[in-house]
C-alpha positions as CSV (number, residue, x, y, z in Angstrom):
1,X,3.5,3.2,3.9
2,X,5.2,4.0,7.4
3,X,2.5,6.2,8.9
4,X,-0.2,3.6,7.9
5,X,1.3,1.0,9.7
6,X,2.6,3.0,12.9
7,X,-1.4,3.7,12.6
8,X,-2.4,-0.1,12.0
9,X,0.1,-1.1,14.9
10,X,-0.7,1.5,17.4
11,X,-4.6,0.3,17.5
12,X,-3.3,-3.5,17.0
13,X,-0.7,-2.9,20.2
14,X,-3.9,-0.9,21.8
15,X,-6.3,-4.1,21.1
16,X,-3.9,-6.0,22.4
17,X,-3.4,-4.5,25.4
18,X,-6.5,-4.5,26.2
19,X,-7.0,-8.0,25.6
20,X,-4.1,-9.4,27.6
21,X,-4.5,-6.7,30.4
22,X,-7.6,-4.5,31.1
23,X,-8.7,-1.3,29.6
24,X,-5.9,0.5,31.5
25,X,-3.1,-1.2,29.9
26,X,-5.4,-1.1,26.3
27,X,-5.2,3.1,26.8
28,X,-1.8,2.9,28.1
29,X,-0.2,1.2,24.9
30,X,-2.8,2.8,22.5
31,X,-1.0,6.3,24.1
32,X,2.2,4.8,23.4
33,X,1.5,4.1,20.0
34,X,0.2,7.4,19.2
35,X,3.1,9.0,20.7
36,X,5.1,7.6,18.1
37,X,3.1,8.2,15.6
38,X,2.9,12.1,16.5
39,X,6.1,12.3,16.5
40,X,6.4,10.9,13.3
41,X,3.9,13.0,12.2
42,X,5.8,16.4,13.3
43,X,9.2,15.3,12.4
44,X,8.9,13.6,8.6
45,X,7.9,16.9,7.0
46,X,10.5,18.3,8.6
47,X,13.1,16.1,7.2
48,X,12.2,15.2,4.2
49,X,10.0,18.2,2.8
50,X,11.9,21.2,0.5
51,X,15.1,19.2,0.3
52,X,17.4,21.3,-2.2
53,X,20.1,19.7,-3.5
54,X,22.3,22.3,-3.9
55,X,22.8,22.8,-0.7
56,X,23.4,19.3,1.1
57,X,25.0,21.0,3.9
58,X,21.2,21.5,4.8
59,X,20.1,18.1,5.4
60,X,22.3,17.4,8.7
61,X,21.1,20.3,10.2
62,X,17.6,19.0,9.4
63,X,17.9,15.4,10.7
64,X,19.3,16.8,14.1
65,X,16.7,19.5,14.6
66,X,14.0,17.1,13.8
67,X,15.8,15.0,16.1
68,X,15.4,17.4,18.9
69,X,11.9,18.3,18.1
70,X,10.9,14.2,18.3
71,X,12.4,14.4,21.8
72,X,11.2,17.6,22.8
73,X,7.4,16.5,21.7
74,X,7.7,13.4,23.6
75,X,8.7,14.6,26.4
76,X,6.0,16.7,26.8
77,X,3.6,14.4,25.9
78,X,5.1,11.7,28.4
79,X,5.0,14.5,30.9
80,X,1.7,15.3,30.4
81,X,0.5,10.9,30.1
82,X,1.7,10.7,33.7
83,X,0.4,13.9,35.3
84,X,-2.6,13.3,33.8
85,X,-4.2,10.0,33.2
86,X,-3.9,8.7,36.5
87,X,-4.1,4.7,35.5
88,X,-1.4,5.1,33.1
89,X,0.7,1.6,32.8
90,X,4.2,2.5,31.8
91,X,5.0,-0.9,31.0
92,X,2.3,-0.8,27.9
93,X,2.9,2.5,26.9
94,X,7.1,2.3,26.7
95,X,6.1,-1.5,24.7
96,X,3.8,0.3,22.1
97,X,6.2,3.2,21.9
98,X,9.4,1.1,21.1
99,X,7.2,-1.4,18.9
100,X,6.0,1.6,16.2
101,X,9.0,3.4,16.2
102,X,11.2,0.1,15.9
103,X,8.7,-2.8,14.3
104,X,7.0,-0.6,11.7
105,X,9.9,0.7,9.5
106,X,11.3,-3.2,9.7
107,X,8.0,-4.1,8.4
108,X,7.8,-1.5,5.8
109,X,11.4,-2.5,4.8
110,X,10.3,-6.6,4.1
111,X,6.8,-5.6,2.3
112,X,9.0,-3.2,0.1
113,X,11.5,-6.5,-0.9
């Protein structure tokens, strides 16, 4: 559910882009969106795989290294966006970043009512 649509959004926010801008702003948000997502991608397994109840003690440590590692990947990425794609567009790339990692759960949450 989640990672399909932070998929379906990131190419919808990518098409869009494009559309309402130019191909620059379609590749800028399209990177934005996949930034999310491979976050998301590194960090879920992290958090949520081999949970052991026994041991709950576990799971904080878990959310706050996956935590770090989001914002450690996404930093380098960023860092690597800007140095280099030289026609990056922040303003589509922060937009498609915020709207997976913010719109897709709240969407996922109303299809799941």
């Amino acid at each position: 559910g989640l990672l399909l649509g932070q998929a379906i959004l990131t190419v919808a926010g990518g098409a869009l882009g494009w559309m309402l801008g130019d191909a620059a702003s379609g590749l800028s948000a399209l990177a934005g969106g996949s930034l999310a997502l491979g976050a998301n991608l590194i960090v879920l397994p992290r958090m949520f795989g081999r949970y052991d109840a026994r041991h709950p003690e576990h799971l904080l440590g878990r959310f706050y290294g996956a935590a770090m590692m989001r914002l450690l990947f996404a930093g380098i990425v960023l860092a690597a966006l800007i140095v280099g794609f030289e026609s990056l567009k922040l303003a589509p790339l922060i937009g498609a970043y915020l709207a997976v990692q913010v719109l897709t759960p709240l969407m996922v949450d109303r299809v799941a009512r």
